[in-house]
Backbone as a printed PyTorch tensor [residue, N CA C, xyz], in Angstrom:
tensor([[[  0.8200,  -1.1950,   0.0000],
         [  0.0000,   0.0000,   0.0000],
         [  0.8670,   1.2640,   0.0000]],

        [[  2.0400,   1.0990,   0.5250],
         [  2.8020,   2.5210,   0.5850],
         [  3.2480,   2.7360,  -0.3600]],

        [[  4.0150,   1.7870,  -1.2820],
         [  4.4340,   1.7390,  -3.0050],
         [  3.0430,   2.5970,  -3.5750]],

        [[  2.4160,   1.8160,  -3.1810],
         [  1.4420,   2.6690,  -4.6790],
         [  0.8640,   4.0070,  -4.0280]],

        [[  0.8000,   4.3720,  -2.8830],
         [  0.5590,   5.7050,  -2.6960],
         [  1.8770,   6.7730,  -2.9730]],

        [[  3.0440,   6.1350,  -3.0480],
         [  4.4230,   6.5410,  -3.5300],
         [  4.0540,   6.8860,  -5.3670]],

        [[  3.9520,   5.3270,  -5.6390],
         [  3.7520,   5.9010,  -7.1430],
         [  2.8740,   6.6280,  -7.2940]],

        [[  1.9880,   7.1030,  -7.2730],
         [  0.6860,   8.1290,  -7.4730],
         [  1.2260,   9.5380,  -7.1960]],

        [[  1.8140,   9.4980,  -6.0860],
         [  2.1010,  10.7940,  -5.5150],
         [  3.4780,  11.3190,  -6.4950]],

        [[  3.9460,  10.5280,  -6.7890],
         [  5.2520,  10.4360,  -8.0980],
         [  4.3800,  11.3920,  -9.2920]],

        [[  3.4240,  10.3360,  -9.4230],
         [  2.8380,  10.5760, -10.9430],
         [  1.7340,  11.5870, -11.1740]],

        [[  1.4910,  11.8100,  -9.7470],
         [  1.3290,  13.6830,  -9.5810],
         [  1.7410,  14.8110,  -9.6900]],

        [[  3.0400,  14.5440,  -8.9700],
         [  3.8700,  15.4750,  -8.7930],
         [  4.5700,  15.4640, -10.9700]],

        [[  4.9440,  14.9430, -11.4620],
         [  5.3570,  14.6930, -12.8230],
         [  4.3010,  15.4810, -13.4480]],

        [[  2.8800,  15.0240, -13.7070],
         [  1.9990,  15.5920, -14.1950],
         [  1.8980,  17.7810, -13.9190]],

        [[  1.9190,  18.0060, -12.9330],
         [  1.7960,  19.0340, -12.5350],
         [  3.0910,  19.6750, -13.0630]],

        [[  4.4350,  19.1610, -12.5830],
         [  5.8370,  19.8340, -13.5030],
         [  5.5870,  19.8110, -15.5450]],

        [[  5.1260,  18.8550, -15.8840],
         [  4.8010,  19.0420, -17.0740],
         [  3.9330,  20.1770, -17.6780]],

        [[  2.7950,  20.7350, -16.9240],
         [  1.9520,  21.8620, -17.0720],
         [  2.3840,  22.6470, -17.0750]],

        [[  3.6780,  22.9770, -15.8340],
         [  3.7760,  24.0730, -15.3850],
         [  5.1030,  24.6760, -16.2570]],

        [[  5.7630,  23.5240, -17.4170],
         [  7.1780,  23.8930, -18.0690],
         [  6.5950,  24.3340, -19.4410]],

        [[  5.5280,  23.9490, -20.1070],
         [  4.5140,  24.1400, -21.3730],
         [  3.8130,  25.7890, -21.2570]],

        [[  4.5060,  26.4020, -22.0250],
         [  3.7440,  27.5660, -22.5930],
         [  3.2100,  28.0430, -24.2090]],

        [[  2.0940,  28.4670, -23.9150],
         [  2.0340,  28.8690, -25.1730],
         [  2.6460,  30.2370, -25.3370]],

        [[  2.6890,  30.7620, -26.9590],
         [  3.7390,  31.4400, -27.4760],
         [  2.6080,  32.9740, -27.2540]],

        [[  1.1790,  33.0470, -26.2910],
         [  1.0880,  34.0650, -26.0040],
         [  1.4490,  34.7280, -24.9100]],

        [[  1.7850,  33.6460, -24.5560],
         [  2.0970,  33.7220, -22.9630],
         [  3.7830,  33.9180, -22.7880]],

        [[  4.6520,  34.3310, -23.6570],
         [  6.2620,  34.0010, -23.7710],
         [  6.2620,  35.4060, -23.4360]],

        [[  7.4890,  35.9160, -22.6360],
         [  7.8270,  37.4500, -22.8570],
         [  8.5950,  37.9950, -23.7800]],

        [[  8.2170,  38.7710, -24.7080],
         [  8.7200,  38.9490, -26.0880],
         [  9.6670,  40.1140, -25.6370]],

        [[  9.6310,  40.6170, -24.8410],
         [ 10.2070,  41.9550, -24.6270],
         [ 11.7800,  41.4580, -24.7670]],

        [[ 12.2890,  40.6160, -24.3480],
         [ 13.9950,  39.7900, -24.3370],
         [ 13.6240,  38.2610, -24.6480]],

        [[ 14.0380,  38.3270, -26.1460],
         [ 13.9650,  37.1060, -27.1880],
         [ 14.2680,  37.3980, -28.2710]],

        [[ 14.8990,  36.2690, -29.3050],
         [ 15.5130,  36.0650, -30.3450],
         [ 14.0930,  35.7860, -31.1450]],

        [[ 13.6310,  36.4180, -32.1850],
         [ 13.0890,  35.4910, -32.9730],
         [ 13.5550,  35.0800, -34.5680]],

        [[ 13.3200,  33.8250, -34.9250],
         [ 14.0960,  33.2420, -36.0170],
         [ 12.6760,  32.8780, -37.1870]],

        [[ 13.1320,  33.4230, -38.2470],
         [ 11.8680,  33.3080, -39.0710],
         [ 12.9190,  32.2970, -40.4390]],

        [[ 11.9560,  31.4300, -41.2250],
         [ 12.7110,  30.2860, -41.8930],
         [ 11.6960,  30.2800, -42.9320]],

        [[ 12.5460,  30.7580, -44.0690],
         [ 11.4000,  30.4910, -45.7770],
         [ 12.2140,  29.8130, -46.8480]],

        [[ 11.5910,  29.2970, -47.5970],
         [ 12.4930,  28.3620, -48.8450],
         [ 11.6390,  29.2370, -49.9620]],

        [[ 12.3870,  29.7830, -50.3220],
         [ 11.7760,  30.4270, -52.0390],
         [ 12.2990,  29.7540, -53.3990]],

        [[ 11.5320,  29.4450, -54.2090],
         [ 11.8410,  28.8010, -55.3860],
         [ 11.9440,  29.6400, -56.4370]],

        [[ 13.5680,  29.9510, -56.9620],
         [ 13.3070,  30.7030, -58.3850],
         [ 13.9130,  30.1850, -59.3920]],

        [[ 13.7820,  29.2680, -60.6110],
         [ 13.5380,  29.1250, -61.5880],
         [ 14.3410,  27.5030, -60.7370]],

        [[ 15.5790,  27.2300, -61.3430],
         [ 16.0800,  26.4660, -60.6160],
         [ 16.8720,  26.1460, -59.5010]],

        [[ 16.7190,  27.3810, -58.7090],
         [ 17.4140,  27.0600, -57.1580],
         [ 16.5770,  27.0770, -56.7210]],

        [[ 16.7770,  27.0570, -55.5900],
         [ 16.2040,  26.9090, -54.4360],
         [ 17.0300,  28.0450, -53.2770]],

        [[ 16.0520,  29.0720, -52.8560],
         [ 16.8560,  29.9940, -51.4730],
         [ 16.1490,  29.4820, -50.0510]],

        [[ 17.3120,  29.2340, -49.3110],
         [ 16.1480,  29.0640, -47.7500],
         [ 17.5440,  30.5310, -47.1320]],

        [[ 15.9840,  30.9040, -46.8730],
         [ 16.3350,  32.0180, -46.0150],
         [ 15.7870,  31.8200, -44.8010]],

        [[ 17.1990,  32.7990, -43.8280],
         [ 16.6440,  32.9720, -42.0520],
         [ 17.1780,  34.4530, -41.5610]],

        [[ 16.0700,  34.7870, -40.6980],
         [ 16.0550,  35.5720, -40.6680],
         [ 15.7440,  36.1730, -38.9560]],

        [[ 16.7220,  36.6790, -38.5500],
         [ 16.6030,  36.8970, -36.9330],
         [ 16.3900,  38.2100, -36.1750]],

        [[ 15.6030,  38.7390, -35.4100],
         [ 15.7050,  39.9260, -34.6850],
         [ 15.9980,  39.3110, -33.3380]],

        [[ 16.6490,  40.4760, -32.7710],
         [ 16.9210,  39.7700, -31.2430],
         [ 16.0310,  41.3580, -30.3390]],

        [[ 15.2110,  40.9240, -29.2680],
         [ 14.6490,  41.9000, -28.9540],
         [ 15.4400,  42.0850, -27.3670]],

        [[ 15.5950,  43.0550, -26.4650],
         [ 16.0870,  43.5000, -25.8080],
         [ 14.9650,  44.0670, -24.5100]],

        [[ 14.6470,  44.3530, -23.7930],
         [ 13.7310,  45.1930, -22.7280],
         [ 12.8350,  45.5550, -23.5610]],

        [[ 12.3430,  45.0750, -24.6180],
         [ 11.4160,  45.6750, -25.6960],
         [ 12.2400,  46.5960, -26.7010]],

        [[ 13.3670,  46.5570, -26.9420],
         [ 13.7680,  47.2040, -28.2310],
         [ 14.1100,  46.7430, -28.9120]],

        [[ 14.2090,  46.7510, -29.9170],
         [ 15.1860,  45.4210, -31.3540],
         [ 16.5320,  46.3070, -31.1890]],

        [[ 17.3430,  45.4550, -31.1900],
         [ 18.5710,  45.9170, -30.7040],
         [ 19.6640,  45.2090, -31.8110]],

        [[ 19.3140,  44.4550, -32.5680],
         [ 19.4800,  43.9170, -34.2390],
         [ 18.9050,  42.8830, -34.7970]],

        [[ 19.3910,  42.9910, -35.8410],
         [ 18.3130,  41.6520, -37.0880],
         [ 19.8410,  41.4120, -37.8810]],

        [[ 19.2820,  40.5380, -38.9760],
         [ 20.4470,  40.1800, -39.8070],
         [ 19.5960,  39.0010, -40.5300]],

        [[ 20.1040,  38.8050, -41.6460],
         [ 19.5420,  37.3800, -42.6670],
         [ 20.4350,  36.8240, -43.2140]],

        [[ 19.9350,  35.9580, -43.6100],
         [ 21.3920,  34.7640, -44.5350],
         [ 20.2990,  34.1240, -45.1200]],

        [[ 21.2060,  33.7510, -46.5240],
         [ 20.5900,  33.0010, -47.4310],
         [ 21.3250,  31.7630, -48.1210]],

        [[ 20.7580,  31.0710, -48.1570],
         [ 21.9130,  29.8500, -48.6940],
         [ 21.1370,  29.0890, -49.7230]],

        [[ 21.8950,  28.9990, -51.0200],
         [ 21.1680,  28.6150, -52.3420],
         [ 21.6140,  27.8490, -52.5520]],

        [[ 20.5760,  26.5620, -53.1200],
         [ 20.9250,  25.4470, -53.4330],
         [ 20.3110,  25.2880, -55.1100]],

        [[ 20.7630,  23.9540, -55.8020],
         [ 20.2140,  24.1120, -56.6080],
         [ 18.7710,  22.9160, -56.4410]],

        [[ 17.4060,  23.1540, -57.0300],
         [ 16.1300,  22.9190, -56.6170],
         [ 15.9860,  21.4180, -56.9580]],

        [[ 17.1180,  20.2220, -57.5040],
         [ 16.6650,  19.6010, -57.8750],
         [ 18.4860,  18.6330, -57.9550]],

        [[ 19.4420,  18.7900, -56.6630],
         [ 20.7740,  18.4380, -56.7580],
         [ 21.2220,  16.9270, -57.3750]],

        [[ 21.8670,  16.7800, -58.4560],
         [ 22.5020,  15.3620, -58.5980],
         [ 23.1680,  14.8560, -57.6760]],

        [[ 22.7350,  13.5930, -57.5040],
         [ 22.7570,  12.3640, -56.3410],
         [ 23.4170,  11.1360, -57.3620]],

        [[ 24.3390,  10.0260, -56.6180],
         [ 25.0220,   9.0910, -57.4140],
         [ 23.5810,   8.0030, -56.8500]],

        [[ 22.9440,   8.1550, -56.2480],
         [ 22.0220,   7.1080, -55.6290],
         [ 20.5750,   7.4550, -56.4370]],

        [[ 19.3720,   6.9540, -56.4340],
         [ 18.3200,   6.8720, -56.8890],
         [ 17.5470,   7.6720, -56.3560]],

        [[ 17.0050,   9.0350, -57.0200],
         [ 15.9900,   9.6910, -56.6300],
         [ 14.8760,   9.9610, -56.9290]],

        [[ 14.1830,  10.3030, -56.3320],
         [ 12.5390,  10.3460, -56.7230],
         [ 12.6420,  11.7920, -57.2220]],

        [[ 12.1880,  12.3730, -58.6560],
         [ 12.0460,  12.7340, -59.5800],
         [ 10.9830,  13.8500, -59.0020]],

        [[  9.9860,  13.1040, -57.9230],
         [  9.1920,  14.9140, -57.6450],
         [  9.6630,  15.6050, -56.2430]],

        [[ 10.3890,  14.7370, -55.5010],
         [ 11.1770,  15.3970, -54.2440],
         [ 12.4980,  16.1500, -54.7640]],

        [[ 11.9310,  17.6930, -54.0950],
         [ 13.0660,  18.9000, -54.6580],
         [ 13.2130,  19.2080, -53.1560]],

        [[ 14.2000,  20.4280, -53.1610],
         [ 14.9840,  20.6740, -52.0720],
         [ 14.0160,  22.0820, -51.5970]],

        [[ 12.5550,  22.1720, -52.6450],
         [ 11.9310,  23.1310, -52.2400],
         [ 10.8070,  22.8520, -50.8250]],

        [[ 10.6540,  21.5290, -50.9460],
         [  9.6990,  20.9070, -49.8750],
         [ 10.3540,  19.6460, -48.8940]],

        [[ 11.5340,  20.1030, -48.8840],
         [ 12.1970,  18.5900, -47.5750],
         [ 11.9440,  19.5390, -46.4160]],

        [[ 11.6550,  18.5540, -45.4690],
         [ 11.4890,  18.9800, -44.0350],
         [ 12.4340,  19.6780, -43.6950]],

        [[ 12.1910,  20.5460, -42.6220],
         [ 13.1700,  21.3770, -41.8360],
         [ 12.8450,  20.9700, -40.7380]],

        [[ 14.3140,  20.6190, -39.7600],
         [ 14.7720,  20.4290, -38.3740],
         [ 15.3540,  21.7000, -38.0600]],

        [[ 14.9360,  21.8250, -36.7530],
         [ 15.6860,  22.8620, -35.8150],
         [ 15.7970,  22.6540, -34.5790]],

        [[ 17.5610,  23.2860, -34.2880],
         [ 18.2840,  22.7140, -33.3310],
         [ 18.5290,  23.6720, -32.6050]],

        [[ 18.3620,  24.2690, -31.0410],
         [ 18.4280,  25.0010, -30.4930],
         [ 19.2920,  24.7650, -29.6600]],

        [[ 20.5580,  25.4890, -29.5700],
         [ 21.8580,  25.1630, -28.3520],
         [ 21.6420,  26.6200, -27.7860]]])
């Protein structure tokens, strides 16, 4: 009986830290934060993914900056590719350190 009033009280306490680490993005304080904006534009045969960052300060933008990195929309591979997957629609991962 003490185990399982242990586990419960475990799996309470877990539940409640999970709520309380989850915010939504109205609820974030924007006033001191980075934000990172991410687009893939297609022109004729490249491909641009652009990013694009402001960093905000006590509420001031205090700088931005962009980068662009061009690929071409459709790269030769020595392996077998599928003919309608372009480099305009592959998933994007993001890695936050």
């Amino acid at each position: 009986m003490k185990y399982l009033l242990l586990v419960v009280c475990l799996i309470t306490f877990t539940s409640c830290f999970n709520r309380q680490s989850e915010q939504s993005l109205e609820q974030l304080d924007k006033r001191s934060a980075r934000e990172v904006t991410l687009k893939t534009v297609t022109k004729g045969d490249s491909v641009l993914h652009i990013t694009t960052q402001h960093i905000w300060y006590n509420g001031e933008q205090i700088t931005s900056g962009s980068d662009t990195i061009v690929t071409a929309k459709a790269p030769g591979t020595w392996g077998i590719a599928d003919s309608s997957v372009t480099l305009s629609n592959v998933p994007i991962y993001v890695t936050v350190q």
